[in-house]
KOLPAPA-39566 format. One line per field, with one value per residue (C-alpha): chain; residue in one letter; residue number from 1; x, y, z. Coordinates in steps of 0.2 Angstrom, whole numbers, plus 5000, padded with zeros to 4 digits. Layout:
# KOLPAPA-39566
tilum = (A  ...)
dogu = (a  ...)
tipa = (NUM  ...)
u = (X  ...)
v = (Y  ...)
w = (Z  ...)
//
This chain:
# KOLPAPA-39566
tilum = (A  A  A  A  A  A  A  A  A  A  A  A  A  A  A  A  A  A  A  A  A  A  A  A  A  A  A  A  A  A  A  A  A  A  A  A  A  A  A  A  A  A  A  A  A  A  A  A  A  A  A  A  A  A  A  A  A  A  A  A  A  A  A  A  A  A  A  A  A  A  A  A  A  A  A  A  A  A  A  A  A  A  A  A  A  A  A  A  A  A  A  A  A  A  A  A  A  A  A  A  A  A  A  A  A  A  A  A  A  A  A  A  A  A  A  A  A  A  A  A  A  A  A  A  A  A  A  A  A  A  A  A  A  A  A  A  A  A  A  A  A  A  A  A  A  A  A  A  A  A  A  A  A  A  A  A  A  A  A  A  A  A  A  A  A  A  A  A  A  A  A  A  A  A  A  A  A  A  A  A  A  A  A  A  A  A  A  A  A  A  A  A  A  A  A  A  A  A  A  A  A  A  A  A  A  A  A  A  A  A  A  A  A  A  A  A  A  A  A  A  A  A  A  A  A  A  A  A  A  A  A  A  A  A  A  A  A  A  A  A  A  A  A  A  A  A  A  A  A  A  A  A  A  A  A  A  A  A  A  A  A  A  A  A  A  A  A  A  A  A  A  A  A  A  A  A  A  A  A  A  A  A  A  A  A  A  A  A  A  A  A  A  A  A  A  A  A  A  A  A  A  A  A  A  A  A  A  A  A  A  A  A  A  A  A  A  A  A  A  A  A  A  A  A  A  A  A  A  A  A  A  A  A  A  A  A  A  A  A  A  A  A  A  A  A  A  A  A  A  A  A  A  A  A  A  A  A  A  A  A  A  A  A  A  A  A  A  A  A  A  A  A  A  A  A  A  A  A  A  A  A  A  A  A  A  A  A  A  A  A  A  A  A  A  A  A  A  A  A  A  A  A  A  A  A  A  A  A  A  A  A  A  A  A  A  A  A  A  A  A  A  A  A  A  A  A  A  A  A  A  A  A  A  A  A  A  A  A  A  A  A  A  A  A  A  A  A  A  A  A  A  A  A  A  A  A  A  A  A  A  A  A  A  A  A  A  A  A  A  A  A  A  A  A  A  A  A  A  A  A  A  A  A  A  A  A  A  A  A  A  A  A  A  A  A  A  A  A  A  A  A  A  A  A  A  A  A  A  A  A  A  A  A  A  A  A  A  A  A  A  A  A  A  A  A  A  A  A  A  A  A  A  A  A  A  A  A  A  A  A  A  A  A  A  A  A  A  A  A  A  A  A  A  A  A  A  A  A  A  A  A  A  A  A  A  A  A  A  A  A  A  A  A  A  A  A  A  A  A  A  A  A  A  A  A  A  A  A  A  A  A  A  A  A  A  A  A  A  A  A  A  A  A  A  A  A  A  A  A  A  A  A  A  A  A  A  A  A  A  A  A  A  A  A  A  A  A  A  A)
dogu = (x  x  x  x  x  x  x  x  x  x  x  x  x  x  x  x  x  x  x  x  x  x  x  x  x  x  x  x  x  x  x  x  x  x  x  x  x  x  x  x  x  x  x  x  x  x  x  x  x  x  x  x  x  x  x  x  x  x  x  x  x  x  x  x  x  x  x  x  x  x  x  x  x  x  x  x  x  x  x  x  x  x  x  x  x  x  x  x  x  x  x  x  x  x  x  x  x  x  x  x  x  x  x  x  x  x  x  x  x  x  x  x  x  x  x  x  x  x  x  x  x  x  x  x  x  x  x  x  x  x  x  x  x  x  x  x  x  x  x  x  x  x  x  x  x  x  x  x  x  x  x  x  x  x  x  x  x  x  x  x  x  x  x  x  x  x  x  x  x  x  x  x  x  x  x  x  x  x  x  x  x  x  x  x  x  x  x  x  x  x  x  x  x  x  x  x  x  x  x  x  x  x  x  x  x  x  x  x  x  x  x  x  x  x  x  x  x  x  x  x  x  x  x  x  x  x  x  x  x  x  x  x  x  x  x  x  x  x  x  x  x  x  x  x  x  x  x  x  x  x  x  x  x  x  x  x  x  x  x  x  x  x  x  x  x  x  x  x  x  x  x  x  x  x  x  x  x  x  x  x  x  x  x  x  x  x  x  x  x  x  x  x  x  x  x  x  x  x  x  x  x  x  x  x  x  x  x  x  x  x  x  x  x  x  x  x  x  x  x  x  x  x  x  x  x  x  x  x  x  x  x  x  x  x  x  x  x  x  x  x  x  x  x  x  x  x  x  x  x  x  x  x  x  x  x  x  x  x  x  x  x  x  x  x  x  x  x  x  x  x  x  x  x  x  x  x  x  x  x  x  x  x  x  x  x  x  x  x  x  x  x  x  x  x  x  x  x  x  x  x  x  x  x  x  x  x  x  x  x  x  x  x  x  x  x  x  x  x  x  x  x  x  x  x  x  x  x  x  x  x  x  x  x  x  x  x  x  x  x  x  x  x  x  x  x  x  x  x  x  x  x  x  x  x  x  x  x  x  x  x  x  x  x  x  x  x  x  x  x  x  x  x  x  x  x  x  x  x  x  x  x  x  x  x  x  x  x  x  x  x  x  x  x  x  x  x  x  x  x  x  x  x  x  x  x  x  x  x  x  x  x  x  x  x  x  x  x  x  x  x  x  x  x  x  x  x  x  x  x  x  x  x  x  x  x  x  x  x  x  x  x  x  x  x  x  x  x  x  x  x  x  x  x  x  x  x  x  x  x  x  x  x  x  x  x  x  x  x  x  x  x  x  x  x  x  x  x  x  x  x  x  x  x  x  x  x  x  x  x  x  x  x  x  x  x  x  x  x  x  x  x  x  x  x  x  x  x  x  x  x  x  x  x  x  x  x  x  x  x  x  x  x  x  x  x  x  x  x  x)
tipa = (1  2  3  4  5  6  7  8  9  10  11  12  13  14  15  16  17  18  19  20  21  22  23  24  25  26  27  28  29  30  31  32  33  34  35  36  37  38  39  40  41  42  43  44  45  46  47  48  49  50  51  52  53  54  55  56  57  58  59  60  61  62  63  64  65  66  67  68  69  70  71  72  73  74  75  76  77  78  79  80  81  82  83  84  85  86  87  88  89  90  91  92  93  94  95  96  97  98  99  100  101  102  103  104  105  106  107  108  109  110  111  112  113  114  115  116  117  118  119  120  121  122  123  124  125  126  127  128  129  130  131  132  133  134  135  136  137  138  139  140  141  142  143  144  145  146  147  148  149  150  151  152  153  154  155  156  157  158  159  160  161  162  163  164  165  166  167  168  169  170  171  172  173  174  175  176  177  178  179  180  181  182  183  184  185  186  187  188  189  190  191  192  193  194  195  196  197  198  199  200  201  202  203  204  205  206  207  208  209  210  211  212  213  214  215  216  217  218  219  220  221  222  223  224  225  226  227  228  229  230  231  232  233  234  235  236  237  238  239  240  241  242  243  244  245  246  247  248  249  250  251  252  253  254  255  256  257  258  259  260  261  262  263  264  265  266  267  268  269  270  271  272  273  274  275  276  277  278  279  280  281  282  283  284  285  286  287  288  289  290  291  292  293  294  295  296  297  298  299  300  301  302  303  304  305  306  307  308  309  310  311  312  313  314  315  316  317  318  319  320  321  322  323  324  325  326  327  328  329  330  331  332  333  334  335  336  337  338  339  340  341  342  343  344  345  346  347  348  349  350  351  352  353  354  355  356  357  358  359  360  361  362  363  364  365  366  367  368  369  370  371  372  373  374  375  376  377  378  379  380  381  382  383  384  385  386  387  388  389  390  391  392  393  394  395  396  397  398  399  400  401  402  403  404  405  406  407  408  409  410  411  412  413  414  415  416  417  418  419  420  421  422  423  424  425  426  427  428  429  430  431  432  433  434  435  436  437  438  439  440  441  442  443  444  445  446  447  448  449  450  451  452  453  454  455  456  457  458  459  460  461  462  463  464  465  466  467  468  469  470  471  472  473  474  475  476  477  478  479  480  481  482  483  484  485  486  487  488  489  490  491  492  493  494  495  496  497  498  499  500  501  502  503  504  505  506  507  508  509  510  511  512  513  514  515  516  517  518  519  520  521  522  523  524  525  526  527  528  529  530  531  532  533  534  535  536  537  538  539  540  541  542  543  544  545  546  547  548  549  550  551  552  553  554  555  556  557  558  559  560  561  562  563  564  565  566  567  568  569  570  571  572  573  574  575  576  577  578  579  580  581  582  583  584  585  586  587  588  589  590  591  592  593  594  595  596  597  598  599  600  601  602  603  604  605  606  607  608  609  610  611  612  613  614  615  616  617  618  619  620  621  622  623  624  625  626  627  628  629)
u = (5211  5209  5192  5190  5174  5171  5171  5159  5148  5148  5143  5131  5121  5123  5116  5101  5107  5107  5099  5104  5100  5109  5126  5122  5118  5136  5144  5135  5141  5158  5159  5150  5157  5173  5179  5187  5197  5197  5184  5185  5177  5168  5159  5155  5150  5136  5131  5124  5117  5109  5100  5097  5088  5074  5070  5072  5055  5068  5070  5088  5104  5109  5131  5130  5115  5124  5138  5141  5126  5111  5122  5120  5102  5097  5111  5124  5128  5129  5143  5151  5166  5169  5170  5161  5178  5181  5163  5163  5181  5172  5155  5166  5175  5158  5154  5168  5163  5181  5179  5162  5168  5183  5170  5159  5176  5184  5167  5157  5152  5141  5141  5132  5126  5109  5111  5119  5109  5112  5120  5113  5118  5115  5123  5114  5124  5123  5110  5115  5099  5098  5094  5076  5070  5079  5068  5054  5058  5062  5043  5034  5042  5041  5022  5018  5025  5017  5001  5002  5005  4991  4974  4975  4958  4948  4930  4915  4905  4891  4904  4910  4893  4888  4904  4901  4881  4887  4900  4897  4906  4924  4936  4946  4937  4928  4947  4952  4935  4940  4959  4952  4938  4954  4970  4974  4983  4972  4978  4967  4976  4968  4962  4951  4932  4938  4927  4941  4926  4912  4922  4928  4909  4906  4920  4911  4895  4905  4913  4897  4889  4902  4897  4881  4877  4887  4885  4903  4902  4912  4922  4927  4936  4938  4952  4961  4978  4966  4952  4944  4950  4940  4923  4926  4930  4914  4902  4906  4906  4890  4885  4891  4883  4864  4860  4866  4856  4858  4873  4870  4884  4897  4899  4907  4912  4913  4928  4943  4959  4974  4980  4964  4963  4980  4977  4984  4995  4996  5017  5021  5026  5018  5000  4987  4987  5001  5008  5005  4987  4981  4969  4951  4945  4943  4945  4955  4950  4963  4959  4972  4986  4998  4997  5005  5024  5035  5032  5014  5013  5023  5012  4998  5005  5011  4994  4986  4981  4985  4969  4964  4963  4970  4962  4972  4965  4973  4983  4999  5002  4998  5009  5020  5018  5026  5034  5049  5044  5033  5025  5011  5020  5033  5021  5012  5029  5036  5033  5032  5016  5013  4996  4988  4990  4974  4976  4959  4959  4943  4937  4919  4924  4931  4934  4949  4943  4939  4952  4958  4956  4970  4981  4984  4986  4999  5008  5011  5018  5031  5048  5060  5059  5052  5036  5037  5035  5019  5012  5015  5009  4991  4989  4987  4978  4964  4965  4963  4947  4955  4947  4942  4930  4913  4918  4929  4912  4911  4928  4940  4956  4963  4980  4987  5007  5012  5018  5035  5025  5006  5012  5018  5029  5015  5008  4994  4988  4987  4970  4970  4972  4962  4948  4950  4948  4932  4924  4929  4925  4910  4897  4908  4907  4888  4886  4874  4873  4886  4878  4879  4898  4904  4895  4904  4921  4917  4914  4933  4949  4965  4979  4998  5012  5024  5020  5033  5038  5029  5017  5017  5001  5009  5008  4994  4982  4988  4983  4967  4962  4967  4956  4941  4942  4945  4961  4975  4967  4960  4942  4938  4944  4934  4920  4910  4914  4916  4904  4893  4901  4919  4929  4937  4954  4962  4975  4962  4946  4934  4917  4920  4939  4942  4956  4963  4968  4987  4986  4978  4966  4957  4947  4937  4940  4947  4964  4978  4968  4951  4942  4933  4923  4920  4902  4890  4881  4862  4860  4873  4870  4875  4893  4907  4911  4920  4909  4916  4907  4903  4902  4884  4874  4858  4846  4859  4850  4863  4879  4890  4897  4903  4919  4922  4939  4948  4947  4953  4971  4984  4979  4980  4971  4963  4958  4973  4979  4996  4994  4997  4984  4972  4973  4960  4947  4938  4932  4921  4935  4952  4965  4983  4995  5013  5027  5035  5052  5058  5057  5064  5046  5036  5036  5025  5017  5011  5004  4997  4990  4984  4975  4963  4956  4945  4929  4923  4935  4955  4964  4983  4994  5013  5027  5031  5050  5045  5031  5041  5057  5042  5033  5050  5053  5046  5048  5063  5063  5076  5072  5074  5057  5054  5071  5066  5051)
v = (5007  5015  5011  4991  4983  4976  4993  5001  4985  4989  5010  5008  4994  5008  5022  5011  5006  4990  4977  4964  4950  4958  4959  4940  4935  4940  4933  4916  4918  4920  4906  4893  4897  4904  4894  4908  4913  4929  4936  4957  4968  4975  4959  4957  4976  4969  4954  4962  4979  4966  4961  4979  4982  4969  4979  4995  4985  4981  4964  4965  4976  4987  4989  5000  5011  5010  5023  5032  5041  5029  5017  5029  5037  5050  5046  5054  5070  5062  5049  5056  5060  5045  5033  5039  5040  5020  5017  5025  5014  5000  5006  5009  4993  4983  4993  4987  4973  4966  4963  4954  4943  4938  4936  4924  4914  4915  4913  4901  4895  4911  4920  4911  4915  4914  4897  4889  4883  4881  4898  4911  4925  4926  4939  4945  4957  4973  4965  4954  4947  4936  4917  4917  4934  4928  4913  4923  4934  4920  4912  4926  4929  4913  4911  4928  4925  4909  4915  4930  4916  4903  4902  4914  4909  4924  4928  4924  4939  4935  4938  4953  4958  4956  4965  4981  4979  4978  4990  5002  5019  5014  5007  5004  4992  4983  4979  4974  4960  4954  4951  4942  4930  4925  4926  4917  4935  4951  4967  4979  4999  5012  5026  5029  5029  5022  5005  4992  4982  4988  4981  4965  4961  4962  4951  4938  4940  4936  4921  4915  4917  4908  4891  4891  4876  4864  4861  4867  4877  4891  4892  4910  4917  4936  4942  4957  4960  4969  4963  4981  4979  4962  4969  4983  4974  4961  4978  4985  4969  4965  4985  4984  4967  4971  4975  4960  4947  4929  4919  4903  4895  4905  4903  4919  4915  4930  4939  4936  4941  4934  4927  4916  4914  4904  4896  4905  4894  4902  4902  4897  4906  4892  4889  4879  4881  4879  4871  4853  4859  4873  4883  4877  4890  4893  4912  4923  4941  4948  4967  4983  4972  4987  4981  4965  4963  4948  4935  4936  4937  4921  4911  4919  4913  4897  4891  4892  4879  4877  4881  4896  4915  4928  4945  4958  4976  4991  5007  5007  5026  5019  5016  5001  4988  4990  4972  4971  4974  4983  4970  4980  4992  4981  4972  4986  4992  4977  4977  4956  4958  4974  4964  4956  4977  4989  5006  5015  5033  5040  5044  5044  5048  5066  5071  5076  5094  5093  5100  5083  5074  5091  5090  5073  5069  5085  5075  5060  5071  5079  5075  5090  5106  5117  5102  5102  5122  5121  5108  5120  5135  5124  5118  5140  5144  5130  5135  5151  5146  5151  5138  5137  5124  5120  5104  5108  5111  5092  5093  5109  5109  5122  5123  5125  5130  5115  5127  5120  5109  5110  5113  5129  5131  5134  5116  5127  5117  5127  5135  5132  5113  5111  5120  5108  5093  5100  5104  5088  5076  5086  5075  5060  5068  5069  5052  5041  5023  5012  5020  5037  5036  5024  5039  5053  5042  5040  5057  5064  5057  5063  5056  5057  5054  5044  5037  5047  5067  5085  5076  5059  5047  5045  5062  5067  5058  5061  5080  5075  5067  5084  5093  5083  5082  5102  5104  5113  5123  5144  5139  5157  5158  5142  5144  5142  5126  5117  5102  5099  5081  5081  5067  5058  5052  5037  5025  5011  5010  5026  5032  5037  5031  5029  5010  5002  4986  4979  4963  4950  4938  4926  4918  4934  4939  4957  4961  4974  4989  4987  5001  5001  5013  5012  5016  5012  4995  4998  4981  4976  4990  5002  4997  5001  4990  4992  4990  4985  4985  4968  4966  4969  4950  4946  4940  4945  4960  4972  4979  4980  4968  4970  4966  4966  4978  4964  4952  4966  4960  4972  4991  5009  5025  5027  5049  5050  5035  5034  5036  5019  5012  5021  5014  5006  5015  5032  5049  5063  5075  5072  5082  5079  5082  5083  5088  5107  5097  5086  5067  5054  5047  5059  5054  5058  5039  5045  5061  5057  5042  5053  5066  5050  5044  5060  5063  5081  5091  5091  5101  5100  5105  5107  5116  5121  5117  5098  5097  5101  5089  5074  5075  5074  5060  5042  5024  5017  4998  4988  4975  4964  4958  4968  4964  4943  4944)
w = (5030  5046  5052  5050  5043  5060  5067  5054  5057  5074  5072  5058  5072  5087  5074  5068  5051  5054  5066  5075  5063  5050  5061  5068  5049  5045  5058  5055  5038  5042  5052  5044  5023  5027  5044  5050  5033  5025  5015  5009  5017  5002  5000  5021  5018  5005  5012  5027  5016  5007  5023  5024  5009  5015  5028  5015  5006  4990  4982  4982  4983  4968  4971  4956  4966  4984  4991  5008  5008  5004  5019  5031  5027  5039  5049  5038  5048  5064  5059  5042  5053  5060  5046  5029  5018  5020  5019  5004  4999  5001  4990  4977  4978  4974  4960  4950  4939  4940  4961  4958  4946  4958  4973  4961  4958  4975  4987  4976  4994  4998  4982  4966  4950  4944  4937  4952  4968  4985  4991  5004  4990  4973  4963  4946  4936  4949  4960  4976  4982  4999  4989  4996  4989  4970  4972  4973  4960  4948  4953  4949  4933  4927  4932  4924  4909  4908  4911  4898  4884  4888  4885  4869  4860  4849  4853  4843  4837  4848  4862  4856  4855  4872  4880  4869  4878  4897  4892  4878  4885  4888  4875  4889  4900  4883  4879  4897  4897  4878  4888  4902  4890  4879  4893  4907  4913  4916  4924  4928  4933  4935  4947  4961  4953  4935  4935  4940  4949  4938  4924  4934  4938  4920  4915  4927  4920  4903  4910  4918  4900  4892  4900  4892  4884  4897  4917  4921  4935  4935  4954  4957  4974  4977  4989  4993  5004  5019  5028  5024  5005  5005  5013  5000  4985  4988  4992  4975  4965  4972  4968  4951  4945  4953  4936  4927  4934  4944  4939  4929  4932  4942  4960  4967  4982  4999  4997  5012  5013  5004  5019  5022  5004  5004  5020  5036  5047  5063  5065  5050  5034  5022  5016  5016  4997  4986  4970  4977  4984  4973  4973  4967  4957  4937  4941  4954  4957  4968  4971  4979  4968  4973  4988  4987  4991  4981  4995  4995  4978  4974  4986  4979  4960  4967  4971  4955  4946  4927  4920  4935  4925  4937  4937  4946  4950  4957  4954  4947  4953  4970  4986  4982  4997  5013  5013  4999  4981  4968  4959  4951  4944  4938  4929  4920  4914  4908  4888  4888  4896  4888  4879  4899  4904  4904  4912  4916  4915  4915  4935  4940  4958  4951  4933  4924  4927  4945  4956  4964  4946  4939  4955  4955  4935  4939  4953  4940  4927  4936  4932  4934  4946  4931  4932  4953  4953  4940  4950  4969  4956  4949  4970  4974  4960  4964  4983  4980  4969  4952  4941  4924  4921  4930  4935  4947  4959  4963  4973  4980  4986  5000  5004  5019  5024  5038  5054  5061  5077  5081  5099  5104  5117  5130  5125  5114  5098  5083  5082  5062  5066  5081  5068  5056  5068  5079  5061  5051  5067  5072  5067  5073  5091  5089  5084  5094  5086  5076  5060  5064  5071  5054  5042  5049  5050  5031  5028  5036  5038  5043  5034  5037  5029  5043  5061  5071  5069  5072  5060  5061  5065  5085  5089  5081  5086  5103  5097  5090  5108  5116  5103  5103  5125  5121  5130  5128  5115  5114  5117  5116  5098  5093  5102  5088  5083  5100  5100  5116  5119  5126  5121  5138  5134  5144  5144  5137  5131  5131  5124  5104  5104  5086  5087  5073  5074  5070  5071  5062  5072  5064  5074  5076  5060  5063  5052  5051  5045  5054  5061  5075  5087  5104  5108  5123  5122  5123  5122  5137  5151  5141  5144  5132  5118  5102  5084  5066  5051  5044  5026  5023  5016  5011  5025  5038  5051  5059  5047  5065  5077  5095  5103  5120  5123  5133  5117  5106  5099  5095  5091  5092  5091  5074  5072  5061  5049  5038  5020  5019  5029  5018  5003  4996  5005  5003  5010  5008  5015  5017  5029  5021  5034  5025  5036  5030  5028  5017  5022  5009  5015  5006  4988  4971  4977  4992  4987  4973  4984  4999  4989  4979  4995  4995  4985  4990  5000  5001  5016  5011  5023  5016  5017  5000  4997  5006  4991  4977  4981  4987  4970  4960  4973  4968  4976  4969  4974  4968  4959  4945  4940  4927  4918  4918  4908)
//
């Protein structure tokens, strides 16, 4: 072979493939199993791409799935000359069950089966997974299944009875509430606006009603993976069971985050809680599931107590988490559990017949170009107004073709865009009080698809900044829409800065995904501070706290969020900012995602080539959870 593995180590970490840790990671490995022998260099290729798919957000490697092209990624033009034959040698090599085999026999030392223990790999069939992440897989199998078989008692009639009183419209959710009186497993998929917590506050109620007759109290803690999923999830449940009366016998306890659910320790990646200090709770109501990555979810699994029911809700046509894994929607498609498993379909936030309720149940059925070309075809015809049903008044879509930059050469923002900002943030400009600003934050949002590019959240919310100070912009040709307040952009904090927060801090109780606006503070001279939303208690006065900006921990500007970053929450109107080219980022998932945060007015803006390769595109994580049930 021309090129040596240690060369192509060395170009795939100058391009960015790989990271340091990887390329240290191997050399460790070398050292300290093989003491300086040999070992090929198809297998030193998958040890450190096995590395690589962590960061990749999979569980493990797929040999059978890798070649040349999915190792080099986006780099593939800029290096295919140099070295892509031998890498595709070597991708070839360990897709030969015959070379697996002989790595399992000849580096029993770094290379185990499933059955064997104490090696840094373990090698499944196709799938080489670092020894860590098989452990965590194995967990959450094993605890999943055992859950789905326990606790499988039948109802009495009078039980029966009163779940087809709290829930006499949906077949559905009276079959998820039967699953979770008589399971130790229930998960709950569905939709925004389908009743995932109106039915999980009814199946409280019935839990709470079960314990009649005894003094048994009934411990119940409600988490979610955000710190705005957690204020959310308690609002609605709260919402949803006003009409049910007082508990009896359930205490519900306020809903956190995962992490402070488990039991954060600061700089470590262990918890409070765990097999040998489970949780103490009867039942566990975790919201936004598909949201949680393998880790988390083994912890979270972990911690159970043998007699605790889990409740998970959350979307299955979602996102998958950032961090490694698809754990939701490897559980709702994995037939052993096939009985624990309730998809809800029907929407209350917009109908099946609504524009967004058509576009999106169109995204998740498109499996071929013919499907991805009906799908770009149904987006015109409801842009354009060409509906047939009158449902479709409670929401609209308007398409928009994505321009190549937003910029034009002269450093002029597009007028269309710089519209649709003055317009959708106009009230937000206007706003005078906490209230004020967090309603018209509510009511428009913009959402993109990646941080970096022509479209990505960095550069356009440096674009919304310019817009809303009204710079660099034709004034004359939006006159109309040019609010009286000028934003006054600066390298810190300033009046009506939208921030996010990036990092968790518990001790003020702010976490990854938090909003907050920077206001004047009547109440301090009138000097800036920045204002959360606090979830919103009985007997407790004002909804929003204050910050001071020096405490804030880490952040960044907040007009535009990722797709990601949304989830879980919900808008009046929604500007979808998809990139006019293809980026293996855009994907059914995040379309289908993007567009369901809205529940008036969708802008799209996409290219429409880019649109029809990302709805045939899905989140392919590999993974073998759903084969070990």
């Amino acid at each position: 072979m021309d090129v040596t593995i240690c060369e192509i180590v060395i170009r795939l970490r100058e391009t960015g493939v790989l990271q340091d840790l990887d390329v240290q990671a191997l050399d460790m490995i070398l050292r300290r199993y093989c003491g300086g022998g040999h070992m090929p260099e198809a297998l030193q290729l998958a040890l450190v791409l096995a590395g690589r798919a962590i960061h990749l957000s999979h569980v493990c490697l797929d040999l059978d799935a890798v070649d040349a092209a999915w190792v080099l990624g986006e780099t593939e033009k800029a290096v295919a000359a140099a070295f892509m034959p031998e890498l595709e040698k070597l991708c070839a090599e360990f897709r030969k069950k015959t070379v697996r085999k002989r790595w399992l026999a000849e580096h029993a030392g770094v290379i185990g089966t499933v059955e064997q223990t104490g090696t840094p790999f373990v090698l499944d069939d196709q799938r080489l997974y670092l020894r860590r992440y098989f452990n965590y897989e194995k967990l959450v199998a094993e605890k999943l299944k055992l859950l789905s078989q326990t606790g499988m008692t039948g109802l009495e009639n009078a039980e029966v009875q009163r779940i087809a009183e709290l829930l006499p419209d949906n077949a559905d959710a009276r079959r998820a509430a039967e699953m979770a009186l008589t399971r130790k497993l229930c998960v709950i998929s569905g939709g925004p606006g389908t009743g995932k917590t109106y039915t999980a506050a009814r199946i409280l109620h019935l839990l709470d009603g079960a314990s009649d007759g005894n003094d048994k109290r009934i411990h119940v803690k409600v988490a979610a993976p955000t710190g705005k999923a957690a204020v959310r999830v308690e609002e609605s449940l709260k919402q949803a069971a006003a009409s049910l009366g007082d508990f009896k016998h359930a205490a519900i306890e306020p809903a956190c985050t995962l992490e402070r659910l488990l039991g954060y320790r600061h700089g470590s990646p262990y918890y409070r809680h765990n097999a040998d200090n489970p949780l103490p709770a009867e039942v566990v109501l975790i919201d936004e599931a598909s949201m949680i990555d393998l880790p988390k979810m083994a912890k979270l699994l972990d911690a159970l107590r043998d007699d605790t029911r889990l409740v998970l809700l959350g979307d299955m046509h979602q996102l998958a988490s950032v961090a490694p894994g698809s754990v939701l929607g490897d559980i709702c498609q994995a037939a052993e559990l096939r009985e624990c498993v309730v998809e809800l379909t029907v929407s209350r936030r917009f109908g099946a017949d609504t524009p967004v309720g058509k576009l999106s149940t169109a995204v998740n059925r498109v499996e071929n170009d013919q499907d991805a070309e009906k799908t770009w075809q149904l987006l015109r015809q409801l842009s354009d107004g060409r509906t047939d049903s009158a449902a479709a008044t409670s929401t609209s879509v308007n398409l928009q073709h994505s321009p190549e930059t937003l910029q034009d050469a002269k450093g002029i923002i597009n007028s269309d865009f710089a519209q649709a900002i003055l317009q959708g943030y106009g009230a937000f400009m206007a706003a005078e009080d906490p209230k004020s600003a967090f309603a018209a934050l509510t009511d428009f949002r913009v959402l993109c698809a990646t941080r970096h590019g022509a479209c990505g959240v960095n550069t356009v919310n440096a674009l919304i900044e310019k817009v809303l100070a009204q710079d660099s912009i034709d004034r004359r040709k939006l006159k109309a829409c040019l609010p009286k307040r000028r934003l006054k952009p600066s390298a810190g904090l300033y009046d009506h800065r939208v921030v996010m927060i990036t990092q968790n801090d518990y001790g003020l109780s702010l976490f990854n995904g938090d909003i907050g606006v920077v206001l004047p503070d009547p109440d301090d001279g009138n000097k800036l501070a920045v204002f959360f939303e606090q979830s919103k208690k009985e007997d407790e006065g004002e909804p929003y706290r204050r910050i001071p900006g020096m405490l804030l921990p880490e952040h960044e500007t907040g007009f535009a969020m990722t797709v990601h970053k949304s989830q879980g929450s919900e808008f009046t109107n929604v500007f979808l900012l998809l990139s006019n080219r293809y980026n293996p980022v855009l994907t059914r998932e995040l379309i289908y995602t993007g567009m369901t945060r809205v529940a008036g007015k969708l802008e799209l803006w996409a290219g429409e080539k880019a649109f029809k390769q990302a709805v045939q595109s899905r989140v392919e994580r590999f993974s073998g959870l759903r084969m070990r049930f």
